[in-house]
N, C-alpha and C positions, 0 to 999 in steps of 0.2 A: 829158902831151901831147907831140907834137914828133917828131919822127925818133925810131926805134928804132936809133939810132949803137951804136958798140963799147961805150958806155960804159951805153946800158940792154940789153944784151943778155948771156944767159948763155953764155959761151964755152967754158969749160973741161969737160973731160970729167969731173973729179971734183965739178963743181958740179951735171951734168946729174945724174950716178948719187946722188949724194944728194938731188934735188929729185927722182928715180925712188923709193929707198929711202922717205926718209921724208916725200913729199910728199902732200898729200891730194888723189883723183880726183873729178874732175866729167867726165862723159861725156855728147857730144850727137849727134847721127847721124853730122856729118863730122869733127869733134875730140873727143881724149882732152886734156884740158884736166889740167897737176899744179900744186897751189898748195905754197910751201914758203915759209913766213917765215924769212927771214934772221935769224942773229944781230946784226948790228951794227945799229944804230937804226934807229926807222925812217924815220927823216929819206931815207933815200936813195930814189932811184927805184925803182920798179917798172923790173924786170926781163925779156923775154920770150926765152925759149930754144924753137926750130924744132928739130921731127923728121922730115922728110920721107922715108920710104924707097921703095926703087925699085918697092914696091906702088901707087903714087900715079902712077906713069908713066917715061917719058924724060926725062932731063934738061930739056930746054923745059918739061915739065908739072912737073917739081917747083918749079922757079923761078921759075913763076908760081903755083904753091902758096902758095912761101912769101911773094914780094910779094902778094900777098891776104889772108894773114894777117896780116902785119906792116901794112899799108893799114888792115883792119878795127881791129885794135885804136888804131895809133891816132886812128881814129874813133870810139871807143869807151871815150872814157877816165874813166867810172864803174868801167871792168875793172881799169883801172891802180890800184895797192893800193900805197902808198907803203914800202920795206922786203920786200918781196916778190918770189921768181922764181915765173913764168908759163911753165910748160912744153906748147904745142900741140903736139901728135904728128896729123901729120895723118891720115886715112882714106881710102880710094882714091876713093872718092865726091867728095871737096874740090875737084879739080883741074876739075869740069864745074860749080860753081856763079857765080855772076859776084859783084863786090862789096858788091851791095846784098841777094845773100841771104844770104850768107855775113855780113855785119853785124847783119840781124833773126836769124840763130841765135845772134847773141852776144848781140845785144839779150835774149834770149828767155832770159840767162842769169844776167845781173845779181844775182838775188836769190840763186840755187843758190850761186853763185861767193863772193858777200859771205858765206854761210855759211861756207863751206869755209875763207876767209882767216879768219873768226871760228876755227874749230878750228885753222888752222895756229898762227896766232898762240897760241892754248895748246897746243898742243904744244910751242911754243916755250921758254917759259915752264917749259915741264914739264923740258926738258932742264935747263935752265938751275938749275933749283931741284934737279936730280939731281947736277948740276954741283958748286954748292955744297956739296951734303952729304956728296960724297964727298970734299974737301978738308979 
């Protein structure tokens, strides 16, 4: 819960293109939703990484893109997955919803979502057992 600050959020471009690579998709009308378990515990926060391109609008519409997503999640923190980045890529549709519908399509997503982090999390797992056996 709390502020999505520098420290829950994916910054780095090689963190984005591997939560792209090997992340698992959930898709709903207005967001491409990527889940990727992190290697390091998972003690750490839930992470949320924005994509908003100039499909979505002007600069005003994108920035209010993304304050609406970062707003909804965190209002929404059964989405927050403890050891996890959360990649929203938004859809040009996002920037005309306001924050309580954009909420109930997250709401609406919960259970799809908790799968998805069930299979990040072994994929996880799987590298890691690949890891080992090749040392």
């Amino acid at each position: 819960m709390g502020r999505f600050g520098p420290g829950r959020r994916v910054r780095r471009r090689a963190e984005f293109q591997r939560a792209q690579r090997l992340g698992r998709k959930l898709v709903s009308p207005h967001l491409v939703l990527l889940v990727f378990a992190r290697d390091e515990p998972e003690s750490g926060p839930a992470r949320l990484g924005l994509v908003v391109s100039r499909r979505v609008g002007n600069a005003v519409r994108r920035n209010r893109t993304k304050r609406l997503i970062r707003e909804a999640f965190r209002r929404c923190p059964a989405l927050q997955h403890p050891g996890t980045d959360l990649l929203a890529i938004a859809r040009p549709g996002l920037a005309d919803l306001d924050s309580e519908q954009l909420i109930a399509e997250l709401g609406s997503l919960e259970a799809p979502l908790a799968r998805r982090v069930a299979q990040a999390r072994q994929d996880r797992e799987n590298r890691r057992s690949r890891l080992a056996a090749g040392s």
